[in-house]
N, C-alpha and C positions, 0 to 999 in steps of 0.2 A: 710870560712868567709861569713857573710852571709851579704847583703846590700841592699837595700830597695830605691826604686825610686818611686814616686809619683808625679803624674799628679798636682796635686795643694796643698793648704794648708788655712784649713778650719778655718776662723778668730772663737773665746771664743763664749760662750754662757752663758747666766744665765740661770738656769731651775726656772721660776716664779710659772708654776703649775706642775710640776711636770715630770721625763724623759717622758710623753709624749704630753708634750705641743708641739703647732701646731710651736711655738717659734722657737725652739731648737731640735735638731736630736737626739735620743737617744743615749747612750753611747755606746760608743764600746764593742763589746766584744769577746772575742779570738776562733778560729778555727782552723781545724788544716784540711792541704791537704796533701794523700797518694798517694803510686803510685803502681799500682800491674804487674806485668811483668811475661813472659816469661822464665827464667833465661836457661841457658842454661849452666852453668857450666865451661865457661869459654873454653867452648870447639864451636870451630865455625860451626861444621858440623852436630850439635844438633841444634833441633828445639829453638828460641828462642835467646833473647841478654846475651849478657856478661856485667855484671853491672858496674863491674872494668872501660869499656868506654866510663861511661858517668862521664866526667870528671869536667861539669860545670850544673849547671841547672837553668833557669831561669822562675819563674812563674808570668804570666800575668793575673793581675786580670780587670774584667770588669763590670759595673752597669748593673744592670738592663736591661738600655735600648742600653747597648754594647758597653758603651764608655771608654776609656782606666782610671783606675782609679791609680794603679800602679805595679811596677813590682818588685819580689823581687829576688836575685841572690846569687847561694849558690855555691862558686867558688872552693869548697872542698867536693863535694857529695862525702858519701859514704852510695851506695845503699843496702837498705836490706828489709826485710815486714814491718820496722817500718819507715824507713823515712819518713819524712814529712816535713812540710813549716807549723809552726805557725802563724795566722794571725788574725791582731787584725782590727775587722768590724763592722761600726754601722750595727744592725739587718737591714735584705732587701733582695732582690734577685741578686744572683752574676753570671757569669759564669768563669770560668778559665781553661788555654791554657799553659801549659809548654813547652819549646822546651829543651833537654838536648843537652849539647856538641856543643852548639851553642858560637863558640866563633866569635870576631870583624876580624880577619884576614882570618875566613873562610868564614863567611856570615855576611850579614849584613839584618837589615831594612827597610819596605820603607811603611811609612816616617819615618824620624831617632826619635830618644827620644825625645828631645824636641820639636818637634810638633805633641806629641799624644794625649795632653790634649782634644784637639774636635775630636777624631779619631774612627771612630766607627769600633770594631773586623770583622769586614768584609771587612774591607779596608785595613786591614793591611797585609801586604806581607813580608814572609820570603824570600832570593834569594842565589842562592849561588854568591860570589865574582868570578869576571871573568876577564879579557882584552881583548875584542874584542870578545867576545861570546867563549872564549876558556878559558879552565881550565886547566892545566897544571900542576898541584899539586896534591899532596893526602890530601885531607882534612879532616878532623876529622870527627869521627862518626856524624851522626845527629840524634837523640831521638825526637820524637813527642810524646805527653800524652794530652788526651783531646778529642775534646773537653767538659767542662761539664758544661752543659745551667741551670740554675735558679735555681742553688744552694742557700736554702734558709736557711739564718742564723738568729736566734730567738732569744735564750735566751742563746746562744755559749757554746761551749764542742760539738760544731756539729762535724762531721769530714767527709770528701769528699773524694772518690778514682776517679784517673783518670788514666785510660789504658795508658801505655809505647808502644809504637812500633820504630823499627828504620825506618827511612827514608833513608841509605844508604847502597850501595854494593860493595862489594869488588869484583876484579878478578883479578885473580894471572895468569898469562897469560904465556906459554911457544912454542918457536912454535923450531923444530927442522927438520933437512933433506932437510933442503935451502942449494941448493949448492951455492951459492952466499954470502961464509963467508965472514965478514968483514964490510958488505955491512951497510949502516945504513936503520933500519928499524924502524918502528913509526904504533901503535895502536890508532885509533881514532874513539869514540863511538859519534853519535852522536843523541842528544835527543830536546825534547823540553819538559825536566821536571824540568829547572833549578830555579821555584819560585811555593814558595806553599800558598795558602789563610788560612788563621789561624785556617779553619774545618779539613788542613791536604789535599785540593783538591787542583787539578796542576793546573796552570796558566801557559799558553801557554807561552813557552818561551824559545829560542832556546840556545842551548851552543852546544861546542864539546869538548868533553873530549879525552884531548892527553896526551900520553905516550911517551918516547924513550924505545925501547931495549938495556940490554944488551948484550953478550955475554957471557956464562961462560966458564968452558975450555972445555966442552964438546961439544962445538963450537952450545952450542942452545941457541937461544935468548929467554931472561925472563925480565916481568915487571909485573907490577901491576896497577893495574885501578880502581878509587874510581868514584863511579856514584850516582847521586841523585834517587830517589824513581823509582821502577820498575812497570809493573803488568801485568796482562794477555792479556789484551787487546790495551797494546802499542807498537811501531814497531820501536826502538834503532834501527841504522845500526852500524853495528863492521866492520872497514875498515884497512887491515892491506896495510901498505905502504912502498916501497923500495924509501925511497928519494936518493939513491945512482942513481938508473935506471931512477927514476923518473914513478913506476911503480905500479901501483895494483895489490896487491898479492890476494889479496880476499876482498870481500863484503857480508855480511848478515845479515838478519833481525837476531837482538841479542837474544830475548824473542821466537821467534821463534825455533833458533836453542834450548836454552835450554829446552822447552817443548817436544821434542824431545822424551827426558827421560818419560815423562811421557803421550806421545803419544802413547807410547810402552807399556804403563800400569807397570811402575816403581814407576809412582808416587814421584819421588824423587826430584821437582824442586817445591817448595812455597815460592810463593815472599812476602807472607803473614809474616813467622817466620825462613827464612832460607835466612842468606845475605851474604853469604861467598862462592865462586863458583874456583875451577881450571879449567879450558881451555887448556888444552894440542892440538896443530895444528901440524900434521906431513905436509908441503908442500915440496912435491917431484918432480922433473922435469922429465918427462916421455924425452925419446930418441925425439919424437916428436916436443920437449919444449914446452910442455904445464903440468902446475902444476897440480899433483893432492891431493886433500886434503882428509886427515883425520884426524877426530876430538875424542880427547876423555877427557869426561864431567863428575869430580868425580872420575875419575875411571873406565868408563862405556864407551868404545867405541861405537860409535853411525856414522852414518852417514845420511844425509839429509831428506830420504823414510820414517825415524823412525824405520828403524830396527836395533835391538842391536846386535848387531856381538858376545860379552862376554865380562864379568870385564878382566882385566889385569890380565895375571898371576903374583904370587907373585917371 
């Protein structure tokens, strides 16, 4: 279903000389916005998104001079090379800003719908929802497309593409060889990339993203961790914690460790087209007591130096 919001609502006009008298604004006329992607097959460890995930979409259109004009919401996308958003514009310059999979219970606004009408697209901020600077949920994909500046519409049948990327990441996280079964353990990533400005740049803004562990019978604990936007040059800390002991099992810089892989000239970690990652954590208690960690990324056991020890046998 597709539904349409609008900053205000523009009173009749008589055309006395003609659609371009100084009078009256010229008539509308329709366009239409594409979106080209990635795809990836529905397979997470291929380059690229799964189109199936973007379950909502909503496009933000804006004047000329960047101020919110309206937005339209297609609550049934189903993504393919033809989608699009038909749109009916007086001729002028536009630009426009999609987020997909952007729903009210995962993120929100700021500032909310009704006061976007004086809101210039650089003021506007997407965030993700929190309590207390903590996330504690898996929250839905996030899609960003955009942004595309001075889209200019003439005499309409124009048609506009704007790049797809995700904005989030998955980690399926398992850590096994704790001799401390039972024990309650908790994963907490912690970042400051929890709001983004509507170019798709991060606004400093701190969260921490928590997990609990399970247990399975094979007495390893497993959870999974949803994170907003990564990149090479940010420094996430992964903090695994024994709230039974009251204890720090490990700390590390998160983007760190995964480059790892490609420290080692693997090449296999792009925060660019790749948002899907296993973490497998052996922590073992040496006779000593003191843990020793090993990590394996993919597949690809790796440890801290950057050198790859071998994939897993099968």
């Amino acid at each position: 279903m597709l539904i349409g919001i609008s900053a205000a609502i523009f009173p009749g006009c008589i055309h006395q000389d003609g659609p371009g008298s100084e009078d009256c604004p010229a008539d509308p006329v329709e366009i239409k916005v594409y979106f080209s992607y990635l795809d990836n097959g529905e397979n997470v460890k291929e380059p690229g998104i799964d189109p199936t995930e973007v379950d909502i979409m909503r496009l933000f259109v804006f004047d000329e001079e960047g101020l919110f004009l309206q937005e339209l919401i297609d609550e049934v996308p189903v993504l393919t090379t033809d989608y699009h958003f038909t749109l009916s514009l007086e001729p002028g310059l536009y630009h426009f800003v999609a987020w997909g999979g952007y729903n009210e219970n995962d993120y929100d606004l700021i500032p909310p719908p009704l006061q976007r009408a004086q809101i210039h697209m650089e003021e506007e901020i997407l965030r993700i929802e929190r309590t207390d600077e903590v996330v504690d949920v898996i929250p839905h994909n996030l899609f960003y497309a955009g942004p595309y500046y001075n889209a200019q519409v003439v005499t309409g049948n124009e048609q506009f593409t704007l790049p797809l990327v995700q904005d989030t990441y998955t980690f399926h996280i398992a850590i096994d060889c704790y001799d401390q079964v039972g024990n309650s353990l908790e994963v907490c990533i912690d970042d400051d990339n929890g709001s983004y400005h509507f170019g798709n740049s991060f606004v400093t803004d701190s969260v921490h993203y928590i997990q609990s562990f399970d247990i399975n019978s094979q007495n390893s604990y497993t959870t999974t961790v949803r994170v907003m936007r990564l990149s090479d040059n940010r420094h996430p800390r992964l903090t695994f914690t024994d709230n039974t002991l009251g204890r720090t099992l490990m700390e590390v810089d998160l983007v760190a460790l995964l480059q790892e892989l490609n420290n080692a000239g693997l090449q296999r970690v792009n925060f660019d087209n790749l948002y899907d990652y296993n973490l497998n954590f052996s922590l073992c208690t040496g006779e000593d007591g003191d843990i020793t960690i090993l990590v394996d990324i993919d597949g690809w056991h790796v440890v801290v130096n950057g050198t790859i020890l071998n994939p897993p046998s099968n």
